[in-house]
N, C-alpha and C positions, 0 to 999 in steps of 0.2 A: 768374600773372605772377611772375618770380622777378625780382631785387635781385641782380645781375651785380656790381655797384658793391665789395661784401667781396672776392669771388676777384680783380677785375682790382687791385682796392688792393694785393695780396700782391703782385702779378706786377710791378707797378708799383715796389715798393719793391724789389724783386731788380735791375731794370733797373740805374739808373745805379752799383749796384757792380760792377760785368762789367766787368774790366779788360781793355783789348786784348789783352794778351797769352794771356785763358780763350778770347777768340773761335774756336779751335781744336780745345776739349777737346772730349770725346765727351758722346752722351748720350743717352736711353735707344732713341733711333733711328739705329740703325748706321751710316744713310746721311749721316748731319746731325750735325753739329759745332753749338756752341751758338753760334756767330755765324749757321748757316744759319736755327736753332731761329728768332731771333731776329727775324730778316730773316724767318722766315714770321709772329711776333707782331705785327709790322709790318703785312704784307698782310693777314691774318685780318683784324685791326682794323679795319683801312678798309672789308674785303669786307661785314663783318656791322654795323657802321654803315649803309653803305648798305643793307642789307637790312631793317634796323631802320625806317629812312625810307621805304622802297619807292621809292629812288631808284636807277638803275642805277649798277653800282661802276664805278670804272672800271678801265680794262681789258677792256669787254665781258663782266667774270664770267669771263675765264680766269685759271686757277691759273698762275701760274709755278712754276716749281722755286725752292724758299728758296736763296739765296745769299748769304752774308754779304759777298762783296763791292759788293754792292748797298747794303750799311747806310749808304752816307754817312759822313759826321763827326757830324752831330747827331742820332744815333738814340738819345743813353741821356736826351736832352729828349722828343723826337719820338715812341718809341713811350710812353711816361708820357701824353703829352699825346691821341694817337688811342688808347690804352684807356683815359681816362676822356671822352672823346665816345662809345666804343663801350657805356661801361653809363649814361649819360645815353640812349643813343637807346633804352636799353632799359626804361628805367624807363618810357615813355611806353608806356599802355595801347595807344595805336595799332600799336604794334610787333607785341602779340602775335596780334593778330587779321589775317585775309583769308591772302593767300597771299602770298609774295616769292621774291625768287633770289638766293642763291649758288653763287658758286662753276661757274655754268651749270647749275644744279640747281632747281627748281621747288619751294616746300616750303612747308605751313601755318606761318602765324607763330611759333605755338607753338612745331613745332616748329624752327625756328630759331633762336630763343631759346634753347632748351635746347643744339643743335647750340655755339652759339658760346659758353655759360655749360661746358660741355664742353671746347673748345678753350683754354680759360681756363687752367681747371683742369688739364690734363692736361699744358701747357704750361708752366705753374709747376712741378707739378714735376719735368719736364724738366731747366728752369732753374736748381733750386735741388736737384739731383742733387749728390750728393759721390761721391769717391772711394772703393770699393771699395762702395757700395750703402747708407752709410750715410745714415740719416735728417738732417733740417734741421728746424729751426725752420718753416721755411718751407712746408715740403710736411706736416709734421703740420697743421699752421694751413688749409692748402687742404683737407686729406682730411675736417675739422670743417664747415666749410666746406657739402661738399656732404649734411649730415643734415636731418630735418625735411621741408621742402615740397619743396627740390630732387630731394632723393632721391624722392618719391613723383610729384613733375611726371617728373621721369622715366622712372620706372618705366607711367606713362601714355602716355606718347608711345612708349616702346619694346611696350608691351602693343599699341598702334595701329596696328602694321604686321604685317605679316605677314612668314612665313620669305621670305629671299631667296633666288630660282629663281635669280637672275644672278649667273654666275660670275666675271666681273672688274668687280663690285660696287666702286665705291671706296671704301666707307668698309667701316673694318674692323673695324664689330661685329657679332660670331658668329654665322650665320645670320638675320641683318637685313638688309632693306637697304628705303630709304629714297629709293630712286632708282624703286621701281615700283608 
């Protein structure tokens, strides 16, 4: 069982400084602007909440496309407020045990846990990217973050699966895949 609660606290405090006018800028995903990023911190949080509970998310579990024009006016309360429900569901032993879904994916708790302690992290720092690829406070702070137990729950869960035979695999880590 990992403590989600340190990574989304970082991600948390980057939120309500995002001035409208960053909602624009680029970020390490070419397709996505950090208001889209943002708009997916949103969804994620509710998706693996619910997955946390073994409640169905809603949505049916499909993924939208991240859109910042989706964010509303009260996203820099809003998502602060659904990533600290997302590591409250996770600190509950229940979370990490039997099976749940997201995302329309099928996955022991574990590892879903890890999946969305992942999405955390990688999304901070995303988030807290600067100009021309320099470091932040923020993103050394998250890459601490994952040493110790995270890093070794991980390395278990990715040991756990086998190579992925499936070619439009969605998730994009390198010869994994987590869907078979």
């Amino acid at each position: 069982m990992l403590d989600l609660e340190p990574a989304t606290r970082v991600l948390t405090d980057l939120v309500p400084g995002v001035r409208d006018d960053q909602l624009s800028l680029p970020t390490p995903c070419a397709e996505a602007g950090l208001g889209d990023l943002l708009a997916h911190v949103d969804g994620f949080s509710i998706a693996f909440t619910a997955a946390a509970t073994k409640t169905p998310s809603p949505g049916g579990g499909q993924r939208a496309r991240p859109d910042a024009s989706r964010l509303g006016t009260d996203w820099r309360t809003r998502i602060p407020g659904r990533l600290a429900a997302l590591a409250a569901a996770w600190r509950e032993p229940a979370a990490w045990t039997g099976r749940t879904s997201v995302g329309g994916q099928d996955f022991p708790g574990e590892v879903t846990g890890v999946i969305a302690l992942d999405e955390v992290v990688v999304h901070t720092a995303g988030t807290s990217r600067r100009p021309a690829g320099s470091s932040s406070a923020a993103s050394r702070t998250c890459s601490k973050r994952r040493t110790g137990s995270s890093t070794e729950s991980w390395r278990r869960t990715r040991r756990a699966f086998p190579a992925c035979s499936n070619p439009p695999c969605r998730f994009r880590r390198p010869r994994r895949c987590w869907t078979g």
